[in-house]
C-alpha positions as CSV (number, residue, x, y, z in Angstrom):
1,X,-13.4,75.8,-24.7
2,X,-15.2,75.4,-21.2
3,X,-14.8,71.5,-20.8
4,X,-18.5,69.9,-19.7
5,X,-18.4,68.3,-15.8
6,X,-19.6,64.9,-16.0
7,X,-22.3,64.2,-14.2
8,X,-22.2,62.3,-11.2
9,X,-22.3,58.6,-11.2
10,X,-25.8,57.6,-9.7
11,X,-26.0,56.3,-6.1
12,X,-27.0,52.5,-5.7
13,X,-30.7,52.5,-4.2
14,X,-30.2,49.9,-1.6
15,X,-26.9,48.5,-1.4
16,X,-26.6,45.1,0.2
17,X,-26.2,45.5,4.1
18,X,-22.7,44.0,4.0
19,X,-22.1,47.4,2.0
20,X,-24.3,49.5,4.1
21,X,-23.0,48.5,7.5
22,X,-19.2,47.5,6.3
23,X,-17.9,49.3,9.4
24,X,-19.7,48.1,11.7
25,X,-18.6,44.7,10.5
26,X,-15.1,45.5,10.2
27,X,-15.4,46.6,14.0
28,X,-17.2,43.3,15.0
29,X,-14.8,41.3,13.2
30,X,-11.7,42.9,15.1
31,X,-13.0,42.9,18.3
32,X,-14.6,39.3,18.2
33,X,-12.8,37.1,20.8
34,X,-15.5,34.5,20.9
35,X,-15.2,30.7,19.3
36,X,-16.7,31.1,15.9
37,X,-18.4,28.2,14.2
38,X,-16.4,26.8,11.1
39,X,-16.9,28.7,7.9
40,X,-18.4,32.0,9.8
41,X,-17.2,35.7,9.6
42,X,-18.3,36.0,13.2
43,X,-19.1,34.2,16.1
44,X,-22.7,34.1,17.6
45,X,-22.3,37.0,19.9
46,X,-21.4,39.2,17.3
47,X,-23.6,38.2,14.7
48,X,-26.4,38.9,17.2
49,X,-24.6,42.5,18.2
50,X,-25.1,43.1,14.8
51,X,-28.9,42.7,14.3
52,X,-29.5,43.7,17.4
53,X,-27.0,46.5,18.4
54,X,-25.2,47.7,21.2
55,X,-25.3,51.6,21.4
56,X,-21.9,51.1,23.9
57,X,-20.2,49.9,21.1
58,X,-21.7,52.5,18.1
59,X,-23.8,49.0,16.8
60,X,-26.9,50.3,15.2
61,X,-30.4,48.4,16.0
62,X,-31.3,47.0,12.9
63,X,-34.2,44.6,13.3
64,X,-36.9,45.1,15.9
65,X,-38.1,42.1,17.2
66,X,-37.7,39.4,20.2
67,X,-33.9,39.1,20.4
68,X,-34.5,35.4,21.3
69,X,-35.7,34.5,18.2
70,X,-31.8,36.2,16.8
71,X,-30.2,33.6,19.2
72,X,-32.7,30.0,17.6
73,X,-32.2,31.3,14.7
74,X,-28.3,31.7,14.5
75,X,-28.3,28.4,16.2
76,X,-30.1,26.7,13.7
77,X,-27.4,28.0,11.2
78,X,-24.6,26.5,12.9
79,X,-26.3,23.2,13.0
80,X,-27.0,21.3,9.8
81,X,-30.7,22.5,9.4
82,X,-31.1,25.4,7.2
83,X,-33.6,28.3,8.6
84,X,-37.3,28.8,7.6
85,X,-38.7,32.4,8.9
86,X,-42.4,32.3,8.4
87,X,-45.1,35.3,9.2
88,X,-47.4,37.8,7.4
89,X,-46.0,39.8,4.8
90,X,-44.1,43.0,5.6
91,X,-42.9,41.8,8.9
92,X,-39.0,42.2,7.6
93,X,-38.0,38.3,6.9
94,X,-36.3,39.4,4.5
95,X,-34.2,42.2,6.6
96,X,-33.7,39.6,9.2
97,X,-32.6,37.0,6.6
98,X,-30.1,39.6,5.0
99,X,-28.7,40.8,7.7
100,X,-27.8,37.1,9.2
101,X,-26.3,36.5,6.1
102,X,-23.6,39.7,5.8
103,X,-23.1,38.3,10.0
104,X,-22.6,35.1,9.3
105,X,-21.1,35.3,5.4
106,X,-20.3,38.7,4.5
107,X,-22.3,38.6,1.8
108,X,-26.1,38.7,1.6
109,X,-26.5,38.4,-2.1
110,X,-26.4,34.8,-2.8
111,X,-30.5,34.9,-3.2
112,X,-33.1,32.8,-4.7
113,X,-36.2,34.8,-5.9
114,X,-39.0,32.3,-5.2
115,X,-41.9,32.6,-8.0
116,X,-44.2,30.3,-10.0
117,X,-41.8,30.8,-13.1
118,X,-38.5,30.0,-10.5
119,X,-36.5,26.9,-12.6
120,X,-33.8,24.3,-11.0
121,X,-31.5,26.4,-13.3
122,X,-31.8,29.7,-11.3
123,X,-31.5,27.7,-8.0
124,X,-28.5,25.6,-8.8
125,X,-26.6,26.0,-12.2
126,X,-27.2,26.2,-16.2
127,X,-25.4,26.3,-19.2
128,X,-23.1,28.9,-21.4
129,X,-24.8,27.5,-24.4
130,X,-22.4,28.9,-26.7
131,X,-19.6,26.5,-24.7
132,X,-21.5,24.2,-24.3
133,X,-22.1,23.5,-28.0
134,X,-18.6,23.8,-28.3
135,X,-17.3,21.9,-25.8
136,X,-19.8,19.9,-24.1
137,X,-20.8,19.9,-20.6
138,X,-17.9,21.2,-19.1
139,X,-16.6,23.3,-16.1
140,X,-16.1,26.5,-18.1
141,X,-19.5,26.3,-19.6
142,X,-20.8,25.4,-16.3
143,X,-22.7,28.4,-14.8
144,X,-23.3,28.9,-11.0
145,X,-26.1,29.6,-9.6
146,X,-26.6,30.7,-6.0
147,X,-26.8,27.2,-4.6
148,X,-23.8,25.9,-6.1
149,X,-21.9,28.7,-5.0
150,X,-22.8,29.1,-1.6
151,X,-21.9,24.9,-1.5
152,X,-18.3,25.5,-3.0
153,X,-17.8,28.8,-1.1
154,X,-19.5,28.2,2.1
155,X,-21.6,30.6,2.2
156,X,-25.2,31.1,3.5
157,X,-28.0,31.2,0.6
158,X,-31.4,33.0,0.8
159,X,-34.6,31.5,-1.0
160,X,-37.4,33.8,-0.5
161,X,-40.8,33.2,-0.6
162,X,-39.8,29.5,-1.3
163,X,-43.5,28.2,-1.3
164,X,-44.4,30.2,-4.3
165,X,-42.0,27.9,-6.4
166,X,-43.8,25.0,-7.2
167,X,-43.1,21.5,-5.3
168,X,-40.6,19.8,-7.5
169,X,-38.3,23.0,-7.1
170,X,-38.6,23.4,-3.7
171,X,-37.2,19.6,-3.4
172,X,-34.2,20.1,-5.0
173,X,-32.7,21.6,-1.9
174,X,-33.4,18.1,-0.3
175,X,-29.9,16.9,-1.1
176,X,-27.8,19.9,-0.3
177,X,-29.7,20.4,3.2
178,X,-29.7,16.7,4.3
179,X,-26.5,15.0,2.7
180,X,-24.4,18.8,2.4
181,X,-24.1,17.6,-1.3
182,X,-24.9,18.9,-5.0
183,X,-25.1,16.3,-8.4
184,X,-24.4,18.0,-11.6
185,X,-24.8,14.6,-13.7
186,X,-23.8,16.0,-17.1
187,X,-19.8,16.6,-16.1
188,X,-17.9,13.7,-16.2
189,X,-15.9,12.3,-14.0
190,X,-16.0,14.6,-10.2
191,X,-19.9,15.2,-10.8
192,X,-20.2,16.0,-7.2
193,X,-20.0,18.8,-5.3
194,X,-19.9,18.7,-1.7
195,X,-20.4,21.8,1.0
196,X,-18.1,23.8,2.2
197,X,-17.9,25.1,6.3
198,X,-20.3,28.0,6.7
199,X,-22.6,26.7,3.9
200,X,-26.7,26.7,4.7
201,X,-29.6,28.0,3.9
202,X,-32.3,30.4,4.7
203,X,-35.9,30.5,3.1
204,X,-39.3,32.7,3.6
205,X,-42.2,32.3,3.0
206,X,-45.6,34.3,3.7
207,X,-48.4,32.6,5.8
208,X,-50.7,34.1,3.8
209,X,-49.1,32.0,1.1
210,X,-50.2,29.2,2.7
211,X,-51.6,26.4,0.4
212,X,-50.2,28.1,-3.0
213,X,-47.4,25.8,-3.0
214,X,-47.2,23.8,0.6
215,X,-44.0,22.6,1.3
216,X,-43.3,18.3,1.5
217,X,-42.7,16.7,4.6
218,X,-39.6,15.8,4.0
219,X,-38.1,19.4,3.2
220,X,-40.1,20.7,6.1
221,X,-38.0,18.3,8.2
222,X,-34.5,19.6,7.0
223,X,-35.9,23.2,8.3
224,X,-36.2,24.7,11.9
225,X,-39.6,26.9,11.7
226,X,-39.5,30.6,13.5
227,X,-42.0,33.2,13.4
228,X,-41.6,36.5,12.5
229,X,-44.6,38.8,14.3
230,X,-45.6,41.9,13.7
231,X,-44.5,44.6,16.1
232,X,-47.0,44.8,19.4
233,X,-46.0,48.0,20.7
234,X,-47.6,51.3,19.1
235,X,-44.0,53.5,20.3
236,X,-41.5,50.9,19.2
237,X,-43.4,50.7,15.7
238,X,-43.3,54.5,15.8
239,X,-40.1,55.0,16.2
240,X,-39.2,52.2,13.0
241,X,-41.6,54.1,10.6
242,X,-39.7,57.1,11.9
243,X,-36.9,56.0,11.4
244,X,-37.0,54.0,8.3
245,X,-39.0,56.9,6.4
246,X,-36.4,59.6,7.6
247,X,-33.7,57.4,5.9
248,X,-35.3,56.1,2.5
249,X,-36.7,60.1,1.9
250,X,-32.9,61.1,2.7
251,X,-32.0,58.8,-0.5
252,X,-35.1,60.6,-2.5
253,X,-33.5,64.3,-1.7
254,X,-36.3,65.3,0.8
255,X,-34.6,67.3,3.7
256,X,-38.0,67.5,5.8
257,X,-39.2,64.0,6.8
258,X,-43.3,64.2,8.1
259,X,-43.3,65.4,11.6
260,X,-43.8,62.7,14.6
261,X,-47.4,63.7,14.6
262,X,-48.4,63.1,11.5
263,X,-46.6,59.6,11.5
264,X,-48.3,58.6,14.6
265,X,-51.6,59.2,12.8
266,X,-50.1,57.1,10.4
267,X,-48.8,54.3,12.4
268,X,-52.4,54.6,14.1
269,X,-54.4,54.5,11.3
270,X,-52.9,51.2,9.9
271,X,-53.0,49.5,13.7
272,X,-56.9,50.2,14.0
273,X,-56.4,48.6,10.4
274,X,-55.0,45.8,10.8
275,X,-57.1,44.8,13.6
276,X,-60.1,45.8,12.2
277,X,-63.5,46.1,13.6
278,X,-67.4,45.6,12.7
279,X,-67.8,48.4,11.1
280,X,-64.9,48.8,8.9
281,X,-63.7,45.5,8.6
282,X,-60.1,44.4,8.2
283,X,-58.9,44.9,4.9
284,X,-57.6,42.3,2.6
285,X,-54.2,44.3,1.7
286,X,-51.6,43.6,4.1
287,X,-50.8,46.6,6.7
288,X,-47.6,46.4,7.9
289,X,-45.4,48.0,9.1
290,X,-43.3,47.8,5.8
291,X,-46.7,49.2,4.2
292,X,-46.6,52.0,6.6
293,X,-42.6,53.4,6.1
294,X,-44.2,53.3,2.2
295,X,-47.0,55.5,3.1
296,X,-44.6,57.6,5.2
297,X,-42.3,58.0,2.3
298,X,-44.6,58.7,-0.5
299,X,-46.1,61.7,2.0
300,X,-42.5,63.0,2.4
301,X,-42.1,63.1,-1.4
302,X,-45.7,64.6,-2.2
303,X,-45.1,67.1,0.6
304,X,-41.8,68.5,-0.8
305,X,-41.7,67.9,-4.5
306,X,-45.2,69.1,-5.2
307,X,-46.1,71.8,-2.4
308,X,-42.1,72.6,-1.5
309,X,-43.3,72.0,2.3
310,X,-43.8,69.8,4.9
311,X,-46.6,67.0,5.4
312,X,-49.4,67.3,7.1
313,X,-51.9,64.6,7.9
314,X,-54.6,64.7,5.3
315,X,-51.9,63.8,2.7
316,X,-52.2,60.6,4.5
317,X,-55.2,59.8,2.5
318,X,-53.9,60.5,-0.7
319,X,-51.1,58.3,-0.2
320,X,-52.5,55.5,1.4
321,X,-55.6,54.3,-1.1
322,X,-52.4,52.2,-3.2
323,X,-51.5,50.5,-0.2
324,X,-54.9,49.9,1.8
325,X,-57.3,49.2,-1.2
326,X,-54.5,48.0,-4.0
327,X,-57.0,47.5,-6.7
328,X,-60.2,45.5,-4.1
329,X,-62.8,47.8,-4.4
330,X,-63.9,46.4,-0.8
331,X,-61.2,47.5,0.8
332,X,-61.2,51.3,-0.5
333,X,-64.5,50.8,1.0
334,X,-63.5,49.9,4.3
335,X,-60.7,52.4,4.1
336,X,-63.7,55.1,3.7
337,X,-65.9,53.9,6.1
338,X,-62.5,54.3,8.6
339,X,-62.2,57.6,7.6
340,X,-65.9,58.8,8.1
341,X,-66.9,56.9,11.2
342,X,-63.6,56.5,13.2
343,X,-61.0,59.4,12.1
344,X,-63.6,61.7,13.7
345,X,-63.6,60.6,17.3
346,X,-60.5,61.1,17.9
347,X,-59.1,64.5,19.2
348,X,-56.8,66.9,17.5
349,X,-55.6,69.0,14.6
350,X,-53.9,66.2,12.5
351,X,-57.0,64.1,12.9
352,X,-59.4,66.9,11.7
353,X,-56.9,67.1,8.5
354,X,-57.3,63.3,7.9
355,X,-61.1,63.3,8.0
356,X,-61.2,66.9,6.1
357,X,-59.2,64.8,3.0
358,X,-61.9,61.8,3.1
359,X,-63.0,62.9,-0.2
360,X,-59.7,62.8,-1.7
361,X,-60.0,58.8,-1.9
362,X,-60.6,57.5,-5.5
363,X,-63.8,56.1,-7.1
């Protein structure tokens, strides 16, 4: 009898960027000669090598942005203010809060998911029930949450989109950030828990969350405030989608990323966009750049799981109504008034295909 091959265990879709860039930690780790604050992996210079590579040294780039804004922010970090990046959705906070966390932690996995359903228990700590019937509010049945471990194992905890949780959570942080210390009231005896070196905290949030859950004034006051921006330059925003769409359609088993003209149609399209103009308007989905690798990627699958080829512009169109429109019937009209009025000024075969697939929007 023929025995059966096992298949092979699945690949993880996105592991954590401690995983995904271990060896260029490791490197960075062994070579680091500079004072490190207590409690980090790395010191400051090589936390920033990190996000912001060195091709010398085979670092990759891995957030595009004003490297001076890398420096506040691991300053802040070594102070005793946690972090707050703030800035329209899909301008990578959430990379850039990661990937300060493997630098500064190893591990970027300590995170709060910030949400109108988010609890004190999912921040902090809760209960093993079953123990806890059992034997009372003790340290077995205590369960850690990512705030009490990143206190007893100084460590740097993420809280995104923080002003989505409603005021009362947000303040339970006010403790840990001003006083470095955690009450769990229900243990007796030692109820406290006090940070450890390298403990602290980084939270996003969306501007355009602005006034869902403001934050008090005196959480805002344990924060330093930095501002993500989108990217300014048409080439350097390029060359991300290009990049970052080459790598997520590698993980999908597309061989043939979209060619650099049809991506700068792309990139174009959701520029003009995003700034908007009388006659289209500016839509109310968010076009970013995170938008745009989306695009990018769903037009790298079409092209090669359905048609076995390569992309070409006009599957632009099809691809884009999910991210341009969502479900505001206003904006898939702006998205077609771009498409008739604009797409046909401008000069060359990838254009023509764009406008030639206008009619391949819904509704």
């Amino acid at each position: 009898m023929t025995a059966t091959a096992l298949p092979a265990e699945p690949k993880l879709q996105r592991p954590p960027a401690e995983r995904r860039y271990a060896s260029e930690l490791e490197k960075l780790a062994a070579e680091d000669e500079s004072p490190r604050p207590p409690g980090w992996a790395l010191s400051l210079q090589a936390a920033r090598t990190f996000i912001v590579g060195d091709e010398s040294r085979g670092i990759s780039r891995k957030f595009v942005g004003d490297p001076s804004l890398i420096d506040r922010a691991l300053v802040t970090l070594a102070t005793n203010r946690g972090l707050m990046l703030v800035g329209e959705p899909g301008t990578a906070k959430s990379l850039l809060s990661e990937l300060i966390a493997a630098a500064v932690s190893g591990d970027s996995t300590l995170t709060i998911q910030g949400g109108a359903s988010t609890t004190e228990d999912q921040i902090a700590y809760s209960w093993n029930y079953s123990l806890l019937v059992s034997e009372g509010p003790t340290e077995r049945a205590l369960v850690p949450a990512p705030l009490l471990r990143g206190m007893s194992e100084g460590r740097v905890v993420r809280f995104e989109e923080i002003t989505r949780c409603p005021l009362e959570v947000q303040d339970s942080l006010l403790s840990p950030l001003s006083d470095r210390v955690l009450a769990i009231p229900e243990l007796d005896g030692d109820s406290m828990v006090f940070a450890r070196e390298g403990f602290n905290i980084i939270a996003t949030a969306n501007t355009r969350d602005r006034g869902v859950n403001e934050m008090s004034a005196a959480l805002k006051r344990r924060f330093n405030f930095e501002t993500v921006f989108p990217i300014a330059d048409f080439k350097t925003e390029l060359d991300l989608v290009e990049t970052e769409a080459a790598a997520a359609l590698s993980r999908s088993g597309v061989p043939a990323p979209p060619s650099r003209d049809v991506l700068e149609v792309l990139v174009r399209v959701f520029r003009d966009l995003r700034t908007g103009d009388a006659n289209s308007g500016r839509p109310q989905a968010v076009m970013s750049t995170a938008e745009a690798v989306s695009v990018a990627h769903a037009v790298g699958i079409k092209a090669w799981y359905l048609r076995g080829g390569t992309a070409v512009a006009g599957d632009i169109v099809d691809c884009m109504a999910g991210a341009a429109a969502k479900d505001n019937a206003e904006d898939l009209a702006r998205l077609r008034r771009y498409l008739e009025q604009k797409a046909p000024k401008r000069k060359g075969p990838h254009w023509e295909s764009l406008y030639q697939a206008r009619n391949l929007l819904p509704g």
